[in-house]
C-alpha positions in Angstrom: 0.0 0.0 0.0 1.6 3.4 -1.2 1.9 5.4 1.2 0.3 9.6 0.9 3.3 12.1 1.1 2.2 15.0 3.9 2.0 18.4 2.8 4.7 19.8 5.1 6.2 22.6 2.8 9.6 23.3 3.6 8.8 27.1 3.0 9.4 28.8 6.5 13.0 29.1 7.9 11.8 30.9 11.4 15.4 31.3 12.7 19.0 31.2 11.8 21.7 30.1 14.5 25.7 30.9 14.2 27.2 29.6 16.9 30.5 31.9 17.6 33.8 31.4 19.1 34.3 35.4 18.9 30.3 36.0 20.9 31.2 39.5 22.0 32.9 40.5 19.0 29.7 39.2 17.3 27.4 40.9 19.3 28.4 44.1 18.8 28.8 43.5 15.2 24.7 42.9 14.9 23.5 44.6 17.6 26.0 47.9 17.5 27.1 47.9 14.2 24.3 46.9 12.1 21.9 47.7 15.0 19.7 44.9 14.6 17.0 45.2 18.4 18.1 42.8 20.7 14.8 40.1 21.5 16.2 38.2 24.5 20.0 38.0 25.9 21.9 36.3 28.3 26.1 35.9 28.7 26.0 32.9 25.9 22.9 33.6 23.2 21.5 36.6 21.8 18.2 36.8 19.7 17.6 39.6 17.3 14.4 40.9 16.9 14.3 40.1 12.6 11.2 40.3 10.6 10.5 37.4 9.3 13.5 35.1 10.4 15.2 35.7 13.5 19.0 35.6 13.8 20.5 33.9 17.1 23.8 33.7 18.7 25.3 31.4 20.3 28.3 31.4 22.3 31.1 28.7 21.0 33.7 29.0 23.2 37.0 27.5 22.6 35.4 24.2 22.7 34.8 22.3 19.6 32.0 23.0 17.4 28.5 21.1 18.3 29.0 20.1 14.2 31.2 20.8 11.6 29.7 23.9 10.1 28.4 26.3 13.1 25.6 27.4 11.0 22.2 25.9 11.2 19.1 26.5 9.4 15.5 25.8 11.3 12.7 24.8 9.1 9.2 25.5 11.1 6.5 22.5 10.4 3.2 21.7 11.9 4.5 17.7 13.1 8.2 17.5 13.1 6.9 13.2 13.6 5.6 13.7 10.4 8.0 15.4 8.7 10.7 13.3 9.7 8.9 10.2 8.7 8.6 12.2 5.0 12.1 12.9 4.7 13.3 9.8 5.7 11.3 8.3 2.6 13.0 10.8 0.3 16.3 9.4 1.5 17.2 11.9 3.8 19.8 10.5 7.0 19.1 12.2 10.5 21.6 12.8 13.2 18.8 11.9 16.1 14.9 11.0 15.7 12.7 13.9 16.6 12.7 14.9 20.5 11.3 17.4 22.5 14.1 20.2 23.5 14.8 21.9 26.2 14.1 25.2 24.6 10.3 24.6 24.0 10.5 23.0 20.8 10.5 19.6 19.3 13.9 19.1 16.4 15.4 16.2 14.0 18.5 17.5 12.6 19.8 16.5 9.0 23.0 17.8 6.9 23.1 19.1 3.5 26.0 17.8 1.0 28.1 20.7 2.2 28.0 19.3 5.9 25.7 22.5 6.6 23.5 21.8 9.4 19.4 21.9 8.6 16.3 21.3 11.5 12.8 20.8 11.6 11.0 22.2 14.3 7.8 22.5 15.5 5.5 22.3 18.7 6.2 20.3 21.8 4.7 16.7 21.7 2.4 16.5 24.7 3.0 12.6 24.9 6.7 12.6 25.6 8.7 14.4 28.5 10.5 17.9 27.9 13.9 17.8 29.3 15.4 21.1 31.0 18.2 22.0 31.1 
């Protein structure tokens, strides 16, 4: 039995993450410089109040990147379950199944040829537990 594809249109890209080894010098090259409005701050992330899709921040540190490429690209869908299942029929390898984050939202991660990391996020899933942080 063939199985429907879901309409989950890869079309919205609700934030962009650069993780930075150089944070303050980063900071004050969006926030000063280009004077982007800070959202939310704290001494290792910085959200920028974007139309459209945000920019974060991330503090790197001198330890070694989370991936190989410290950029990541978010892709917002309704059912991240869903979605994942989709992709995974288009041939599509994930790092980790989906899972609820500590950040309030629920992520499968995937890389593009280039190593570049891509996400798809969406709502919580009430069924399984949130971990904090």
């Amino acid at each position: 039995m063939k199985q429907e594809a879901i309409n989950m249109q890869l079309t919205t890209i609700p934030y962009i993450t650069l993780w930075a080894v150089k944070f303050d010098e980063m900071v004050a090259f969006y926030r000063d410089r280009l004077q982007l409005p800070v959202e939310y701050s704290d001494e290792n992330f910085y959200q920028f109040a974007t139309q459209g899709t945000k920019l974060y921040i991330h503090r790197l540190g001198s330890a070694p990147a989370l991936r190989e490429h410290a950029v990541e690209i978010h892709f917002d869908v309704p059912d991240v379950d869903a979605a994942y299942t989709e992709l995974q029929q288009r041939g599509i390898v994930f790092e980790d199944p989906p899972a609820n984050r500590p950040w309030g939202a629920r992520m499968a991660a995937f890389r593009d040829p280039e190593g570049f990391a891509l996400e798809i996020v969406g709502p919580l899933n009430p069924d399984e537990p949130t971990p904090t942080y």
